[in-house]
CHARMM internal coordinates of N, CA and C (Angstrom, degrees):
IC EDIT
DIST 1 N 1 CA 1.4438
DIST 1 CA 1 C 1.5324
ANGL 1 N 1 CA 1 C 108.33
DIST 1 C 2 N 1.3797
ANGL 1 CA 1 C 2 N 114.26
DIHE 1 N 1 CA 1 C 2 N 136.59
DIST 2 N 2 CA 1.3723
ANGL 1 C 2 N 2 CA 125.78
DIHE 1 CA 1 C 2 N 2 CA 159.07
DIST 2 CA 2 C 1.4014
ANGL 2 N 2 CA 2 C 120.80
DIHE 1 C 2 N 2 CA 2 C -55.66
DIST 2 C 3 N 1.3979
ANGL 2 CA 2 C 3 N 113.46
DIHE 2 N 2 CA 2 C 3 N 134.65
DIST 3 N 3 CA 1.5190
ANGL 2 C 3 N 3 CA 108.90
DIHE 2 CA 2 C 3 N 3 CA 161.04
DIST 3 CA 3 C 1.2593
ANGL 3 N 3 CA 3 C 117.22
DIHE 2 C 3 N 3 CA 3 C -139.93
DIST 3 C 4 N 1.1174
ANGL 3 CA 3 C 4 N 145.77
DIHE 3 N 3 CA 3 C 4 N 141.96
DIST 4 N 4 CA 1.6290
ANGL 3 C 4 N 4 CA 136.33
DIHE 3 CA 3 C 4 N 4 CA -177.12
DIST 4 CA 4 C 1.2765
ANGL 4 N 4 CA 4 C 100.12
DIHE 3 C 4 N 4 CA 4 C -106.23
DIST 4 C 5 N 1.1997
ANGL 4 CA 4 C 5 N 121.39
DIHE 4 N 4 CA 4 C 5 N 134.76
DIST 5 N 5 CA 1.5968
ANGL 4 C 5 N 5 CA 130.89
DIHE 4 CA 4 C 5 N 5 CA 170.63
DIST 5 CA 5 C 1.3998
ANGL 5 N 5 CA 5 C 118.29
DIHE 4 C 5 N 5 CA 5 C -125.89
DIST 5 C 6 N 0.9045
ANGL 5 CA 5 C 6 N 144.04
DIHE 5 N 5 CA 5 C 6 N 173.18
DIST 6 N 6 CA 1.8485
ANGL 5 C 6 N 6 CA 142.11
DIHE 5 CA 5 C 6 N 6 CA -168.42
DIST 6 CA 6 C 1.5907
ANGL 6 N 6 CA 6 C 99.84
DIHE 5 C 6 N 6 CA 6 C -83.65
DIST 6 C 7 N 1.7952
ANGL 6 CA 6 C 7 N 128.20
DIHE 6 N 6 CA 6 C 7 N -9.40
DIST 7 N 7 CA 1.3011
ANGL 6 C 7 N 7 CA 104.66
DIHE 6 CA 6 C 7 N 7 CA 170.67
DIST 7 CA 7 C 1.4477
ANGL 7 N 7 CA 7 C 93.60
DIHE 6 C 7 N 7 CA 7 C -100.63
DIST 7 C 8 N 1.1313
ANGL 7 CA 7 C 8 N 154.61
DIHE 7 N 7 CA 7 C 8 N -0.40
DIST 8 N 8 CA 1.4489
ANGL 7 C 8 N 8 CA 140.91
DIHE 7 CA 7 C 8 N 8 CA 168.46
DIST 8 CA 8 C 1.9158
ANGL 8 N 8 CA 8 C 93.72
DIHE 7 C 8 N 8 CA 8 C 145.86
DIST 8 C 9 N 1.0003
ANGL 8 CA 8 C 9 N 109.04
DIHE 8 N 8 CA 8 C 9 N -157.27
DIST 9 N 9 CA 1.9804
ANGL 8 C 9 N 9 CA 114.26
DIHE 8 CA 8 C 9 N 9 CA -166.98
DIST 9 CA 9 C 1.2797
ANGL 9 N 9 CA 9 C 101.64
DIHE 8 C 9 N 9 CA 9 C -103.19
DIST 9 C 10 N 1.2326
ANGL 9 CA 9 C 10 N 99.44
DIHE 9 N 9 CA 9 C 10 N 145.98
DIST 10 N 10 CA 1.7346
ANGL 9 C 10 N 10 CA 112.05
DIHE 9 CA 9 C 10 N 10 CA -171.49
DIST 10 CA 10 C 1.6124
ANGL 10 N 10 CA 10 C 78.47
DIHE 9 C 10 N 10 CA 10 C -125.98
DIST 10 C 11 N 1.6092
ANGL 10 CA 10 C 11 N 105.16
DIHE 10 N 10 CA 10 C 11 N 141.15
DIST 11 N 11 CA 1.4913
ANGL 10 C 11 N 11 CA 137.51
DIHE 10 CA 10 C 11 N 11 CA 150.21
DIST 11 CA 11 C 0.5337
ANGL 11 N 11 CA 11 C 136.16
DIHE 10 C 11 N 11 CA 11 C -106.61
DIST 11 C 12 N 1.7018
ANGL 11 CA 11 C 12 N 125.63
DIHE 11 N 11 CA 11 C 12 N 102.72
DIST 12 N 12 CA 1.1195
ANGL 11 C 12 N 12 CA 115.48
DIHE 11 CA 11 C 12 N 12 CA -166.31
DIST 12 CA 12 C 1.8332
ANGL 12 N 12 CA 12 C 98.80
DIHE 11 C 12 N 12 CA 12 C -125.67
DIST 12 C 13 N 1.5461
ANGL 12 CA 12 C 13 N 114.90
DIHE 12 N 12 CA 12 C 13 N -178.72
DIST 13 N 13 CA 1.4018
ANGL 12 C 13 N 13 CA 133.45
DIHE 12 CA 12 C 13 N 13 CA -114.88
DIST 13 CA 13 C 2.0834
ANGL 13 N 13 CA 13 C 96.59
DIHE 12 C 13 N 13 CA 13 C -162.49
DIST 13 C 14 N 1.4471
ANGL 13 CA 13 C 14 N 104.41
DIHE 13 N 13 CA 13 C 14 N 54.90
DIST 14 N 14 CA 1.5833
ANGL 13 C 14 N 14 CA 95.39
DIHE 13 CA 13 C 14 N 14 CA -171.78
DIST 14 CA 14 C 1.5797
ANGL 14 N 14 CA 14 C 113.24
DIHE 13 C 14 N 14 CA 14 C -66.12
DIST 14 C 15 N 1.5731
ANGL 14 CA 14 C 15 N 109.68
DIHE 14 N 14 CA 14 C 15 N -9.16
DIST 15 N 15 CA 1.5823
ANGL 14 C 15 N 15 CA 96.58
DIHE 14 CA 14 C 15 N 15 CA -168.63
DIST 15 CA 15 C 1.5399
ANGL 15 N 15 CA 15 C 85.02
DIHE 14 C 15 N 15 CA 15 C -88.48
DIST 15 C 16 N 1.5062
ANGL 15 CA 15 C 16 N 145.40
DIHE 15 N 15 CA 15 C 16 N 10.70
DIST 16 N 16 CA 1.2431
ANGL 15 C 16 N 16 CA 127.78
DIHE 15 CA 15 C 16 N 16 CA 155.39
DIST 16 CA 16 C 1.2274
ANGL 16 N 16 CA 16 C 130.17
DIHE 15 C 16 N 16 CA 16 C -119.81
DIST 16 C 17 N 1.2231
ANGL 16 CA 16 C 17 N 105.56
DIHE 16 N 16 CA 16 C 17 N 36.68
DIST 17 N 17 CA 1.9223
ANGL 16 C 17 N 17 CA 120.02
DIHE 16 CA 16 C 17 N 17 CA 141.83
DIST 17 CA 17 C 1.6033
ANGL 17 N 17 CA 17 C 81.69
DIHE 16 C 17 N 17 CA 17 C 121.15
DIST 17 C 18 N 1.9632
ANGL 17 CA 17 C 18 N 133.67
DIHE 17 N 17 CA 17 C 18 N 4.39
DIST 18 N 18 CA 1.6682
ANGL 17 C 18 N 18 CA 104.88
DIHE 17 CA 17 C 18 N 18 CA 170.70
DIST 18 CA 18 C 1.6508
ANGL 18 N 18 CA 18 C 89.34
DIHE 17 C 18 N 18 CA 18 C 120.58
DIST 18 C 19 N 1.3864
ANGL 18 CA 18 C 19 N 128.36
DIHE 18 N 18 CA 18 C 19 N -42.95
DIST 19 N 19 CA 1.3029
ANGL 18 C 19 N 19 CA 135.04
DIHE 18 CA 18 C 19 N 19 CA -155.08
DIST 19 CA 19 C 2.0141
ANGL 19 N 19 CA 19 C 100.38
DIHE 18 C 19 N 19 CA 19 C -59.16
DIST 19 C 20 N 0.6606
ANGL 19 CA 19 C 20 N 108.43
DIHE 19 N 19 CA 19 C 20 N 164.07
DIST 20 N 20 CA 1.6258
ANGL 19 C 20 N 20 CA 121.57
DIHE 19 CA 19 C 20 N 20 CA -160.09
DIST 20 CA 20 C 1.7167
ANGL 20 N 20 CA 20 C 117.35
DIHE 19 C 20 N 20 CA 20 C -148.97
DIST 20 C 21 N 1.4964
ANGL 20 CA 20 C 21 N 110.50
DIHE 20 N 20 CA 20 C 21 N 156.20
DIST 21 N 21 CA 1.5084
ANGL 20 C 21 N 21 CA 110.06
DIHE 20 CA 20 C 21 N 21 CA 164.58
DIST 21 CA 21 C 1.1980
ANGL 21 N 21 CA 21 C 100.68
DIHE 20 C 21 N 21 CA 21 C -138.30
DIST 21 C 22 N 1.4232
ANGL 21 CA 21 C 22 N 112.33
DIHE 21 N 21 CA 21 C 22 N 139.90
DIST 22 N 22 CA 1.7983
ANGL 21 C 22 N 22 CA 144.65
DIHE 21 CA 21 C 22 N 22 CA 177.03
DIST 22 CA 22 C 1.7211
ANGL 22 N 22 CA 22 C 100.60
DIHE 21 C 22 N 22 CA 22 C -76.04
DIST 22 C 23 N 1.1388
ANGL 22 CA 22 C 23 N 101.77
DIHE 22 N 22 CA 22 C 23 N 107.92
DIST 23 N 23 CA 1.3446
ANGL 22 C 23 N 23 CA 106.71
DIHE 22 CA 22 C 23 N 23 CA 172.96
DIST 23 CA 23 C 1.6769
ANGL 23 N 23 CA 23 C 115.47
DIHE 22 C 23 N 23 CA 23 C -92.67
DIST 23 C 24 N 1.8112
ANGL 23 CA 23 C 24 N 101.77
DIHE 23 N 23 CA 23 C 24 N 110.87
DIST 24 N 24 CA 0.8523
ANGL 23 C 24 N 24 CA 92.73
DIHE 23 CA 23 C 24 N 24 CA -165.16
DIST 24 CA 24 C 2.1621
ANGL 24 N 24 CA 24 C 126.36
DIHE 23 C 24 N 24 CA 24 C -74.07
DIST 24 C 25 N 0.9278
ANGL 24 CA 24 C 25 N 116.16
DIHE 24 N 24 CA 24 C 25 N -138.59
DIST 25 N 25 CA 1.6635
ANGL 24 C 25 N 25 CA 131.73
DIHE 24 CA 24 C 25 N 25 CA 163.23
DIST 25 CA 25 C 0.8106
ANGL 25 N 25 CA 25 C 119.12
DIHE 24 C 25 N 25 CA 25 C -78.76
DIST 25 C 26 N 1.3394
ANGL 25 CA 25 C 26 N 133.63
DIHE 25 N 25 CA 25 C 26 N -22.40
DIST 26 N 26 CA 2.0088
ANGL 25 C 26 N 26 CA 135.98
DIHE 25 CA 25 C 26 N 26 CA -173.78
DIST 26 CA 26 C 1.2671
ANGL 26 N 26 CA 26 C 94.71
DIHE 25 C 26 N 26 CA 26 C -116.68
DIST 26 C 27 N 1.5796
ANGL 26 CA 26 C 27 N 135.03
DIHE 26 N 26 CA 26 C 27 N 20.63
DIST 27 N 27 CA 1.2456
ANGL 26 C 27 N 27 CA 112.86
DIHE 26 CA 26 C 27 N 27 CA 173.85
DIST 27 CA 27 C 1.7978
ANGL 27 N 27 CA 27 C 99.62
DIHE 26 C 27 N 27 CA 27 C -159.68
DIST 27 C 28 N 1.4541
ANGL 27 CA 27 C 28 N 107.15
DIHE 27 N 27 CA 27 C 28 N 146.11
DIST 28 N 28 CA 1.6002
ANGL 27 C 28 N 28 CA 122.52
DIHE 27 CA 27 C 28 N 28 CA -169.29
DIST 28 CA 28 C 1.4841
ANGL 28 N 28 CA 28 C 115.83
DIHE 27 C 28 N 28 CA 28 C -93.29
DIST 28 C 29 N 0.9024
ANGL 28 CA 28 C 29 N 119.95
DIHE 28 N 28 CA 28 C 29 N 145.97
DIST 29 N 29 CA 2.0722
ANGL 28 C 29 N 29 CA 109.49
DIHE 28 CA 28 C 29 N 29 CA 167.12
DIST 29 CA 29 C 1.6505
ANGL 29 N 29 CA 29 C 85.63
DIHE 28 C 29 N 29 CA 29 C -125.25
DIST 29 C 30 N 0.9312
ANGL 29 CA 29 C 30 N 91.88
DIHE 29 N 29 CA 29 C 30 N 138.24
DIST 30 N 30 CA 1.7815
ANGL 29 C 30 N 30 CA 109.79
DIHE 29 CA 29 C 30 N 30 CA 152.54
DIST 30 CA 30 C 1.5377
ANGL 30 N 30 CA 30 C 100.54
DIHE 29 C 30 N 30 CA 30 C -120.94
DIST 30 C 31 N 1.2677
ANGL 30 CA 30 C 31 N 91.94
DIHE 30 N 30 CA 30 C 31 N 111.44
DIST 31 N 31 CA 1.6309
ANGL 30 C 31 N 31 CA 106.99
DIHE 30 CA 30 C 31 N 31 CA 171.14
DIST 31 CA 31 C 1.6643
ANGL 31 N 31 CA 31 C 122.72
DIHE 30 C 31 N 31 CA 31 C -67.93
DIST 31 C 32 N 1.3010
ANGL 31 CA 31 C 32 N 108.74
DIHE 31 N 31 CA 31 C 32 N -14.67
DIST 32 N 32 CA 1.4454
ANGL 31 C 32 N 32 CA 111.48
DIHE 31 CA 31 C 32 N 32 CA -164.92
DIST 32 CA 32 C 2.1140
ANGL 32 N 32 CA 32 C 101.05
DIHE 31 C 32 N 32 CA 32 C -85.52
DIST 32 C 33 N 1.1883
ANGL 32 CA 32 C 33 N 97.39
DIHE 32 N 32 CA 32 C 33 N -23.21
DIST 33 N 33 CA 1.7113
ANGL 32 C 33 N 33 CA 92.09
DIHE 32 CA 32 C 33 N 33 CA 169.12
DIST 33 CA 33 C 1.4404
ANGL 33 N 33 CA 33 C 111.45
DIHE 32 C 33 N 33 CA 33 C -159.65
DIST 33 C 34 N 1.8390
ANGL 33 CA 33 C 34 N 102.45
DIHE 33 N 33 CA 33 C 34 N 58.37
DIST 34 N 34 CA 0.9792
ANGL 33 C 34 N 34 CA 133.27
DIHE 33 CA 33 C 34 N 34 CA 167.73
DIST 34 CA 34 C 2.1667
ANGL 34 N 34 CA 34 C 127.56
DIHE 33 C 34 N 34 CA 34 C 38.68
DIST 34 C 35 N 1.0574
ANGL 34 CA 34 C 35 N 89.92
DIHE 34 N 34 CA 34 C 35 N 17.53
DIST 35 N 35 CA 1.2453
ANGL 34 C 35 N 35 CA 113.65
DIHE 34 CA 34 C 35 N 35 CA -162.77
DIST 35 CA 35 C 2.1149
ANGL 35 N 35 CA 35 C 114.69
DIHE 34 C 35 N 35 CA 35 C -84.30
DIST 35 C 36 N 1.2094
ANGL 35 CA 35 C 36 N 111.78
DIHE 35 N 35 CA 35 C 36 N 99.01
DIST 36 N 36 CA 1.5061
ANGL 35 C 36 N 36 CA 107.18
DIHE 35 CA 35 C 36 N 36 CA 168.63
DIST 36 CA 36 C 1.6362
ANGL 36 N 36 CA 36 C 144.53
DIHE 35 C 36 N 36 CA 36 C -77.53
DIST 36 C 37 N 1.2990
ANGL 36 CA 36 C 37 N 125.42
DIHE 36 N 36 CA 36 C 37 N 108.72
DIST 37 N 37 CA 1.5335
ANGL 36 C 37 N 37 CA 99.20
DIHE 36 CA 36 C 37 N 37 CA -152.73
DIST 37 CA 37 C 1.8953
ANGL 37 N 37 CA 37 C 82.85
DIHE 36 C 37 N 37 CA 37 C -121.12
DIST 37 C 38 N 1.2900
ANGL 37 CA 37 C 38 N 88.51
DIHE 37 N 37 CA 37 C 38 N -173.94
DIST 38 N 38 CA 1.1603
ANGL 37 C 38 N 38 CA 118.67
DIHE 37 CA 37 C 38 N 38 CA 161.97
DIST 38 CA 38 C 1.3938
ANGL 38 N 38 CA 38 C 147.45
DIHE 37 C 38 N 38 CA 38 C -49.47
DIST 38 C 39 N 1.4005
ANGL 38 CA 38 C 39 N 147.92
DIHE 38 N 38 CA 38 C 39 N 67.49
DIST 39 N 39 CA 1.3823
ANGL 38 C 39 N 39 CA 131.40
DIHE 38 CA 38 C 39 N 39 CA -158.59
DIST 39 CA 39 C 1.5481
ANGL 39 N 39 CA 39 C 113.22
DIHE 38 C 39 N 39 CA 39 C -43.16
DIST 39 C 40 N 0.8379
ANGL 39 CA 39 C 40 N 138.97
DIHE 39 N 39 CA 39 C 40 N 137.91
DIST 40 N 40 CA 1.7926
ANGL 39 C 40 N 40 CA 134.72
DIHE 39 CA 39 C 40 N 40 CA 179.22
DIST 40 CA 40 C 1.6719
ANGL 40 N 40 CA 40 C 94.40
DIHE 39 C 40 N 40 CA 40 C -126.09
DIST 40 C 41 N 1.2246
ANGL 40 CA 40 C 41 N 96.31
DIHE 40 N 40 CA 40 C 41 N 176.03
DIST 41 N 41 CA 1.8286
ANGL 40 C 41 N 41 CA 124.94
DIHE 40 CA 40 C 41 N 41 CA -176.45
DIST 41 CA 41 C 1.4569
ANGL 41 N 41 CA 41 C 91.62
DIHE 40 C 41 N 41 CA 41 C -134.59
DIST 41 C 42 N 0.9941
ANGL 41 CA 41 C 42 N 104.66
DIHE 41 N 41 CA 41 C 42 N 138.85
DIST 42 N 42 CA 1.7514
ANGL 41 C 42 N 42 CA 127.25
DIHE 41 CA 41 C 42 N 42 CA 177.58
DIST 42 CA 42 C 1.5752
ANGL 42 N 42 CA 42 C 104.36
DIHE 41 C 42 N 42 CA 42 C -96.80
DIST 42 C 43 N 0.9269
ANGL 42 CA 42 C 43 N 136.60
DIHE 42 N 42 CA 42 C 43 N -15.31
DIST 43 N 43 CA 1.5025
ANGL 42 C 43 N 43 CA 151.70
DIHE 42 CA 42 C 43 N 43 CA -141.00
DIST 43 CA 43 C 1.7753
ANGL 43 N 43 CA 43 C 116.63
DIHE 42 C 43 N 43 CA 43 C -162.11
DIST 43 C 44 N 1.2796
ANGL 43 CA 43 C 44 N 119.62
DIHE 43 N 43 CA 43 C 44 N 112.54
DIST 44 N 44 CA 1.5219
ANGL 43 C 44 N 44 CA 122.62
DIHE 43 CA 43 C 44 N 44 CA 178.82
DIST 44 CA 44 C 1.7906
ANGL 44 N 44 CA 44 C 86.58
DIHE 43 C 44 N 44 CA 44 C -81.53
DIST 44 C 45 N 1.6375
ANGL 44 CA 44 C 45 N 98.25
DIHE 44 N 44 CA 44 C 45 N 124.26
DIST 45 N 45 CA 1.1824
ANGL 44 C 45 N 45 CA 111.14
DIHE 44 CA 44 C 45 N 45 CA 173.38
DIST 45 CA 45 C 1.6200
ANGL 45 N 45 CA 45 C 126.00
DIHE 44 C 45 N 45 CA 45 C -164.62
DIST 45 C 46 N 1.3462
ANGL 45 CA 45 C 46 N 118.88
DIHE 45 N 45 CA 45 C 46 N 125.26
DIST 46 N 46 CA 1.6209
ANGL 45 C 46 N 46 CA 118.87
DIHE 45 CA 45 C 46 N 46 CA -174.75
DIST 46 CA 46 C 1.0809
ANGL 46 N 46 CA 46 C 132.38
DIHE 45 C 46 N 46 CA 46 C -5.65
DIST 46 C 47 N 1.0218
ANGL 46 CA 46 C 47 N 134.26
DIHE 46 N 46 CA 46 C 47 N 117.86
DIST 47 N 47 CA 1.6257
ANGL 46 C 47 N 47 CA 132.03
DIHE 46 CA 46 C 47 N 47 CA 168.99
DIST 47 CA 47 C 1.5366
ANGL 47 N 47 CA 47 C 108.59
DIHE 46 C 47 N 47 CA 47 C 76.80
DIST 47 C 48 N 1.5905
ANGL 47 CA 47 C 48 N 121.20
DIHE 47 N 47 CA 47 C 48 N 9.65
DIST 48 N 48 CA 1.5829
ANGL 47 C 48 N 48 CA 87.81
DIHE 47 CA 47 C 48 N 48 CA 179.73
DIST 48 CA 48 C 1.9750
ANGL 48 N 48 CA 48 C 92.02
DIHE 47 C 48 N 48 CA 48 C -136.62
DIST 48 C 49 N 1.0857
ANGL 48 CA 48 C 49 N 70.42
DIHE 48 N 48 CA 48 C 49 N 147.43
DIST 49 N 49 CA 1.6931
ANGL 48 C 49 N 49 CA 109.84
DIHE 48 CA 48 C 49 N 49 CA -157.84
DIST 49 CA 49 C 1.5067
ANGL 49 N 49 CA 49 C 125.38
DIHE 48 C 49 N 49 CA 49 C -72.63
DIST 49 C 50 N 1.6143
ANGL 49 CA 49 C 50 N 105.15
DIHE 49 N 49 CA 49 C 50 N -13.49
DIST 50 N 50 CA 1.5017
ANGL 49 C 50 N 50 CA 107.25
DIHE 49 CA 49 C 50 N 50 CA 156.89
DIST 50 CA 50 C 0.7105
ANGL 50 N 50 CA 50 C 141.99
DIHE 49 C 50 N 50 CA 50 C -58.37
DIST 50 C 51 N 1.4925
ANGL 50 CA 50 C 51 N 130.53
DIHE 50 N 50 CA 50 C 51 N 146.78
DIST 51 N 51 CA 1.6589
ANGL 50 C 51 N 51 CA 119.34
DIHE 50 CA 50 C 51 N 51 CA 163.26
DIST 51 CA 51 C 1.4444
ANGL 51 N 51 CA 51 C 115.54
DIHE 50 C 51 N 51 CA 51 C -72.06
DIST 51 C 52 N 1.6774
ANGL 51 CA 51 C 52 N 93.87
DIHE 51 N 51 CA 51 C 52 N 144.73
DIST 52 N 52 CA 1.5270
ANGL 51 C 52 N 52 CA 107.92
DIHE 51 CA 51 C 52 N 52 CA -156.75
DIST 52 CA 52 C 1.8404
ANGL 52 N 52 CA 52 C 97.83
DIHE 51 C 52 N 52 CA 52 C -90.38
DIST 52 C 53 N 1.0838
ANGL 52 CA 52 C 53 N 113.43
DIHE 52 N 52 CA 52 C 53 N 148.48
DIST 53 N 53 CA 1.5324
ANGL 52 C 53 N 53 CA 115.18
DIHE 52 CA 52 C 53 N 53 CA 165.27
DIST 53 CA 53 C 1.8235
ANGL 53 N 53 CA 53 C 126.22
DIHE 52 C 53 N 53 CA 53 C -70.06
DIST 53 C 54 N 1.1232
ANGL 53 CA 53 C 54 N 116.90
DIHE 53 N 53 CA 53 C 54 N 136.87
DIST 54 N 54 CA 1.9321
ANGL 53 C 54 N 54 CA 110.62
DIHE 53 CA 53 C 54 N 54 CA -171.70
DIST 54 CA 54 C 1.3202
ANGL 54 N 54 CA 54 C 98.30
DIHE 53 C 54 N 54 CA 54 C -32.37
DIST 54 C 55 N 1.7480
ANGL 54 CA 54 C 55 N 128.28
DIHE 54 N 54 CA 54 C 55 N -53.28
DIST 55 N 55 CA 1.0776
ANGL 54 C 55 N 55 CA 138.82
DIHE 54 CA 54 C 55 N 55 CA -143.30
DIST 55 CA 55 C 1.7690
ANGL 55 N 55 CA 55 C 95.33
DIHE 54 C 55 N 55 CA 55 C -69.41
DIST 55 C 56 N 1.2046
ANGL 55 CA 55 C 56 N 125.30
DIHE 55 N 55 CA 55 C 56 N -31.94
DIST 56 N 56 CA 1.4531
ANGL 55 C 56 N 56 CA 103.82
DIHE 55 CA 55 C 56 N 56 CA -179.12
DIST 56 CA 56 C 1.7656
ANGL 56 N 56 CA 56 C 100.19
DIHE 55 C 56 N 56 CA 56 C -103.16
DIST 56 C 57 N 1.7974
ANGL 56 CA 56 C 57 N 137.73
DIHE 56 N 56 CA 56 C 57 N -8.44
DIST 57 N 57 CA 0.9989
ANGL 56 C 57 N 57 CA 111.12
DIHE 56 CA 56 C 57 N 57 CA 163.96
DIST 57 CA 57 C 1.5918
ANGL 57 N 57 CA 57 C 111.35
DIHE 56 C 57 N 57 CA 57 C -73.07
DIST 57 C 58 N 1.5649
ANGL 57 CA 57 C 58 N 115.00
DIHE 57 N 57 CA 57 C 58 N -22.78
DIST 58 N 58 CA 1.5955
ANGL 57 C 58 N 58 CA 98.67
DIHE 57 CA 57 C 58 N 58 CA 179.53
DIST 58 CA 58 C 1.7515
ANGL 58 N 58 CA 58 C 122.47
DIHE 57 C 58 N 58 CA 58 C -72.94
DIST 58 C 59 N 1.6654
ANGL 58 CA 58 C 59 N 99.13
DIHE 58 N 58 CA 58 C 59 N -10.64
DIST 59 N 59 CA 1.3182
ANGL 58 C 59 N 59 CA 100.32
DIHE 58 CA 58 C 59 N 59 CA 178.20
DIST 59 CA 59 C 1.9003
ANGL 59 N 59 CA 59 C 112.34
DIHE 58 C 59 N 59 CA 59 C -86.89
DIST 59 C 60 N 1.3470
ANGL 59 CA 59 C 60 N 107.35
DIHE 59 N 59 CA 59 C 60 N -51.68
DIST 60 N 60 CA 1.1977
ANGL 59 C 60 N 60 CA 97.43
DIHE 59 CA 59 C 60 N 60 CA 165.61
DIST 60 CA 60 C 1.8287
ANGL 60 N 60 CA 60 C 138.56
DIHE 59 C 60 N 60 CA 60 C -40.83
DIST 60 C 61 N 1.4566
ANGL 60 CA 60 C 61 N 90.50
DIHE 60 N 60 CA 60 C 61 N -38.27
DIST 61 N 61 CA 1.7725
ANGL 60 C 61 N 61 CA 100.54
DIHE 60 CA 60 C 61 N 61 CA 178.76
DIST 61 CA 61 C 1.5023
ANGL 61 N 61 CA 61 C 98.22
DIHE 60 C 61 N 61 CA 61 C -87.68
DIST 61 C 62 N 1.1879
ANGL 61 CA 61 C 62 N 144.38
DIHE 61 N 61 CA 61 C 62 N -26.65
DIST 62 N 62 CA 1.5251
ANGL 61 C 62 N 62 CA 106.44
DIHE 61 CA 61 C 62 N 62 CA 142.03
DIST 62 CA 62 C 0.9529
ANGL 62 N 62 CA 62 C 154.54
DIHE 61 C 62 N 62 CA 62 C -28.83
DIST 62 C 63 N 2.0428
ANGL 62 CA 62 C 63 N 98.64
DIHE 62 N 62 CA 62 C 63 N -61.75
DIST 63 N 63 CA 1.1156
ANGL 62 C 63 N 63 CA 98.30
DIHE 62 CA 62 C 63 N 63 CA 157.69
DIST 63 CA 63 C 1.5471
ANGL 63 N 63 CA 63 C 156.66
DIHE 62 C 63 N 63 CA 63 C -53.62
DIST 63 C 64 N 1.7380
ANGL 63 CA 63 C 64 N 100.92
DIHE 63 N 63 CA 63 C 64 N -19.71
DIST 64 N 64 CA 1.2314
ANGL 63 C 64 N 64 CA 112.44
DIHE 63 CA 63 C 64 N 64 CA 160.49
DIST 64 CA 64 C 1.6487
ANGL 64 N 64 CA 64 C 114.24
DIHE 63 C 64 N 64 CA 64 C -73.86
DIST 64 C 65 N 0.9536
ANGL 64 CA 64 C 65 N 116.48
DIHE 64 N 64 CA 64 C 65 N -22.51
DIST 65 N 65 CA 1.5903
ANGL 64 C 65 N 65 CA 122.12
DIHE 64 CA 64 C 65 N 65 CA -178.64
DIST 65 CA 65 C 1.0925
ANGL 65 N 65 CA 65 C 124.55
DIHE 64 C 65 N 65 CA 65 C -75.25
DIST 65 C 66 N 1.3500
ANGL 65 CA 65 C 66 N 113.26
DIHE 65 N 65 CA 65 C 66 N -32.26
DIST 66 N 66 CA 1.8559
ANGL 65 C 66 N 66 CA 141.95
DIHE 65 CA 65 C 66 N 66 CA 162.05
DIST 66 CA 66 C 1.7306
ANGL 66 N 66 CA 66 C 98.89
DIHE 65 C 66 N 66 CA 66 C -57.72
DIST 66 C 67 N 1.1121
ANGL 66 CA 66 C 67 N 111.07
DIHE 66 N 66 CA 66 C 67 N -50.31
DIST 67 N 67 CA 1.2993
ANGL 66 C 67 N 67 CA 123.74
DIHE 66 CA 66 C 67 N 67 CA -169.92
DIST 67 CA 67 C 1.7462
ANGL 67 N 67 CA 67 C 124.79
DIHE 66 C 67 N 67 CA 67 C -76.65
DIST 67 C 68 N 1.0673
ANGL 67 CA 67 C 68 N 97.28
DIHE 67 N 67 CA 67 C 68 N -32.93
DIST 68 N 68 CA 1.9548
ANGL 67 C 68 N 68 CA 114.80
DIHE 67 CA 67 C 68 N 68 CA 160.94
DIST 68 CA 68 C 1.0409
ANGL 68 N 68 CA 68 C 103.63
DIHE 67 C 68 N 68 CA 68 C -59.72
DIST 68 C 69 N 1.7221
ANGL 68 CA 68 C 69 N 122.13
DIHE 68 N 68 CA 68 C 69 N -65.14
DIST 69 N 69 CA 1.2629
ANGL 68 C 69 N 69 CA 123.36
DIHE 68 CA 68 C 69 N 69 CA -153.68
DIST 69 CA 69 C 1.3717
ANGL 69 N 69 CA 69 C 112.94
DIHE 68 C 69 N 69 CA 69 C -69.50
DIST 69 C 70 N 1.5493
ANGL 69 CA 69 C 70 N 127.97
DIHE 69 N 69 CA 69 C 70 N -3.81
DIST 70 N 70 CA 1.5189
ANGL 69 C 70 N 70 CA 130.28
DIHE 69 CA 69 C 70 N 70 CA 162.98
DIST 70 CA 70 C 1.5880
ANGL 70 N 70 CA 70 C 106.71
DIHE 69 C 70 N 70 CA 70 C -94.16
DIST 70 C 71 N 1.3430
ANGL 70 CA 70 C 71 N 117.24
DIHE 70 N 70 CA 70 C 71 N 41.21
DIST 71 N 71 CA 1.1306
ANGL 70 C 71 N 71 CA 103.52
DIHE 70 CA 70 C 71 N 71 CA 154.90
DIST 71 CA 71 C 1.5059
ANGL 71 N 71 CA 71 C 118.63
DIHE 70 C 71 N 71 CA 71 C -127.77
END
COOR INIT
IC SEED 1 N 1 CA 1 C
IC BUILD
């Protein structure tokens, strides 16, 4: 069973005696087909601390590449 608490979701597991896992900030549960992933960033951007998806390091290093090539 899901639970949300003020430090993030605890999972817990009653057919194994109650014991649980704290889901932390860098990582998702979708409860509906039990599945944990990854938090991602769509966007390389200041101060935040996720891991970014290829799709925005391949966009960013374009953009630096777009940006060389005018010099």
């Amino acid at each position: 069973m899901l639970t949300k608490t003020e430090d993030g979701n605890k999972w817990t597991q009653p057919e194994k005696g109650g014991g649980g896992y704290v889901i932390g900030s860098g990582l998702k549960l979708d409860p509906d087909n039990n599945t944990i992933s990854v938090n991602t960033a769509d966007a390389v951007e200041q101060d935040n601390t996720l891991p970014v998806t290829s799709a925005a390091v391949f966009t960013t290093v374009g953009n630096i590449d777009a940006l060389l090539a005018t010099i």
